[in-house]
Backbone as CSV, one residue per row, in Angstrom:
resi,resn,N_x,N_y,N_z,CA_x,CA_y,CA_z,C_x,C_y,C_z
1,UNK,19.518,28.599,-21.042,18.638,28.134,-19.999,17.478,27.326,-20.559
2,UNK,17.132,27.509,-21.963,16.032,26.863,-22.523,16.147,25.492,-22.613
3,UNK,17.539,24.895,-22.178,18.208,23.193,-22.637,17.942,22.887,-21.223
4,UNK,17.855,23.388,-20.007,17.545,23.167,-18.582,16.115,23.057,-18.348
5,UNK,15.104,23.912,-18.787,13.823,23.551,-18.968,13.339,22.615,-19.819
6,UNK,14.037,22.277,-20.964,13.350,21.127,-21.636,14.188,20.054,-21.086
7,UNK,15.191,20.039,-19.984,15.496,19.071,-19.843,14.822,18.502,-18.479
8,UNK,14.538,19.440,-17.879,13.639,18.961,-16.901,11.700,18.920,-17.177
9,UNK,11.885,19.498,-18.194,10.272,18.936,-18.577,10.267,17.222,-19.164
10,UNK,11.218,16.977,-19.960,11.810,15.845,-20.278,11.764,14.779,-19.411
11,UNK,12.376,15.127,-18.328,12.725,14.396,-16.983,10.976,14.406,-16.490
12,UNK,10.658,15.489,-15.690,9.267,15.142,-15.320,8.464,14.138,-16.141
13,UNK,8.202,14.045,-17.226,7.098,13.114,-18.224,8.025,12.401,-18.428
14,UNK,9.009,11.862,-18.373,9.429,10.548,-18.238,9.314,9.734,-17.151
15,UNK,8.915,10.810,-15.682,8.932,10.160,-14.826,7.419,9.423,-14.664
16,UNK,6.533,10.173,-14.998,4.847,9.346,-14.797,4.861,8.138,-15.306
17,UNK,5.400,7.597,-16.944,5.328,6.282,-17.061,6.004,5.257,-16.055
18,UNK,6.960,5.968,-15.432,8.127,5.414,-14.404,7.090,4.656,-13.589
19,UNK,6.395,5.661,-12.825,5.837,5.591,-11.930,4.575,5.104,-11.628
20,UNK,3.527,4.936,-13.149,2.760,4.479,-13.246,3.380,2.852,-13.439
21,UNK,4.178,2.424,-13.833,4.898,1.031,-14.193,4.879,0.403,-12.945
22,UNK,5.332,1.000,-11.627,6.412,0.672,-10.500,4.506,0.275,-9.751
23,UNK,3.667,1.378,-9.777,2.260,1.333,-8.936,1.640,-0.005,-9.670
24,UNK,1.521,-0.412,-11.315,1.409,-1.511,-11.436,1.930,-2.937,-11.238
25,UNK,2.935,-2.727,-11.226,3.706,-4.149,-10.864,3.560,-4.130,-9.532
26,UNK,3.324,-3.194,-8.212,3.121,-3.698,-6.856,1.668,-4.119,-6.969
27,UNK,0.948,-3.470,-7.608,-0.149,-4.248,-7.607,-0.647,-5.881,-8.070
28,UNK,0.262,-5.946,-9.354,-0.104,-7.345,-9.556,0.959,-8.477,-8.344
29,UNK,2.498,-7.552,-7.919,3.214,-8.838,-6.935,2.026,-8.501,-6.075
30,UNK,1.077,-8.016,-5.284,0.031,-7.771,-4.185,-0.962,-8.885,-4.270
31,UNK,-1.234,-9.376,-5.768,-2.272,-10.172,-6.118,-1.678,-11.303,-6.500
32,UNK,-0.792,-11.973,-6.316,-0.835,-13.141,-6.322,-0.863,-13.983,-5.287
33,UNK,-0.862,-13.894,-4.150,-1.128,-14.266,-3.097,-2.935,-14.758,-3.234
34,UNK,-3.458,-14.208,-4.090,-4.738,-13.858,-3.912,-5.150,-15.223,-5.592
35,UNK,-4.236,-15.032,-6.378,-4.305,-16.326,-7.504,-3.905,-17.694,-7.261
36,UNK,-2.842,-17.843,-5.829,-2.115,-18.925,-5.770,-3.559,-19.584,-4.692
37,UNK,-4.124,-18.430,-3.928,-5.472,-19.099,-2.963,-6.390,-19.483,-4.209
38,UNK,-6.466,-19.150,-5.200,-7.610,-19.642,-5.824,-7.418,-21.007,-6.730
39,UNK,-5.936,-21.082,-6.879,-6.024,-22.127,-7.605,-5.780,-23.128,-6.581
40,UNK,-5.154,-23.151,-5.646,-5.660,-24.486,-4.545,-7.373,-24.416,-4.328
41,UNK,-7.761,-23.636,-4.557,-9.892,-23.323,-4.153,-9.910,-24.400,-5.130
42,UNK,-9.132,-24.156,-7.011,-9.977,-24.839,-7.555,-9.556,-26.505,-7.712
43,UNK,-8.506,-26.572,-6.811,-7.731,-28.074,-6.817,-8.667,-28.961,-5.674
44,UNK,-9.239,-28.003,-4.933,-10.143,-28.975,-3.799,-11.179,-29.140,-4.398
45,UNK,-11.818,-28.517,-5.073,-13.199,-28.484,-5.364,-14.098,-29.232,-6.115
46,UNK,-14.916,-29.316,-6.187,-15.630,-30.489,-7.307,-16.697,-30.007,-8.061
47,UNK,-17.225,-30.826,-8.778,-18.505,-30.085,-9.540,-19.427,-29.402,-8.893
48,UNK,-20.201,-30.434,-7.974,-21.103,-29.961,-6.555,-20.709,-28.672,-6.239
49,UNK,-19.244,-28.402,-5.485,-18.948,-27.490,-4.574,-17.620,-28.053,-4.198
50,UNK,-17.396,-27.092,-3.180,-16.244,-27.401,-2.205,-16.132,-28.275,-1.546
51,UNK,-15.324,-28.993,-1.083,-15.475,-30.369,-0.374,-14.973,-29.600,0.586
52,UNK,-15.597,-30.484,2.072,-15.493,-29.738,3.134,-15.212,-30.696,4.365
53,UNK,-14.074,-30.903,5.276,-13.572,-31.794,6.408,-14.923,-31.878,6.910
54,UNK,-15.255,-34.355,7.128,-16.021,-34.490,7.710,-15.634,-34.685,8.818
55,UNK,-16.810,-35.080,9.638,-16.707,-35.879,11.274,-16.941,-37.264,10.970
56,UNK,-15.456,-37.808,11.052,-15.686,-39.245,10.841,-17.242,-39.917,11.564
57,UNK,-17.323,-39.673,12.576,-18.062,-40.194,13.445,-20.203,-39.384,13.304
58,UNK,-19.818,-38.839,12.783,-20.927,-38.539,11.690,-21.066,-39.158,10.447
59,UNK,-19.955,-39.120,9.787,-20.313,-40.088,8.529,-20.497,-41.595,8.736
60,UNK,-19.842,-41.970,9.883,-20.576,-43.410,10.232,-21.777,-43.735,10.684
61,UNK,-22.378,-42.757,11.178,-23.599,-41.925,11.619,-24.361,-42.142,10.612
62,UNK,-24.059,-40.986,9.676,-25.119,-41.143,8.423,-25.236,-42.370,7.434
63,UNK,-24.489,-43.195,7.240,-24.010,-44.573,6.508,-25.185,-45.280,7.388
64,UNK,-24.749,-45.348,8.580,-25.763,-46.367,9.229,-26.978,-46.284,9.051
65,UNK,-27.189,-44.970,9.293,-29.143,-44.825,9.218,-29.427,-44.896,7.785
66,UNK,-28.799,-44.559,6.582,-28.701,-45.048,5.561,-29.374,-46.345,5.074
67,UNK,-28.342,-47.177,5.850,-28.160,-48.602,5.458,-30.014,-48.931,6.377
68,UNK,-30.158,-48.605,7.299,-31.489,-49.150,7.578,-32.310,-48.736,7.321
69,UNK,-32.443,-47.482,6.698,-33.676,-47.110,6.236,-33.724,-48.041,4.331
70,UNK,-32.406,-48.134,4.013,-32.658,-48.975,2.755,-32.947,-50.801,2.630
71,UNK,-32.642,-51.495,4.251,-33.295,-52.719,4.766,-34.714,-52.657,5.074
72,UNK,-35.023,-51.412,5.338,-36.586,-51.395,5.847,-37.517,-51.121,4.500
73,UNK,-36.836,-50.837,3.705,-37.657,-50.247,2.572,-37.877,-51.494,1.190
């Protein structure tokens, strides 16, 4: 009976690395979802910051008053 207990003590502590393995690898497939968002973050981005969708019709906006405050000056 002593080959049945060490064979299941055997079995148990073989199983924690098992299992600690299986809890890490869902964790890192969990996180890449979370690396693939960051490397498009860092494909938009610029030195400044983030570039961020204008309002065309604002930036023609701001160009203009631009342009006359640099005729008036």
């Amino acid at each position: 009976m002593a080959i049945l207990d060490y064979a299941g003590t055997t079995l148990a502590l073989a199983t924690v690395p098992l299992v600690a393995t299986i809890v890490v690898l869902t964790k890192l497939v969990a996180f890449i979802p979370v690396l693939v968002k960051w490397r498009k973050d860092e494909e938009t981005s610029t030195a400044k910051g983030v570039r961020v969708p204008q309002d065309e019709g604002k930036v023609a906006e701001f160009n203009e008053l631009r342009r006359r405050a640099g005729s008036s000056a």
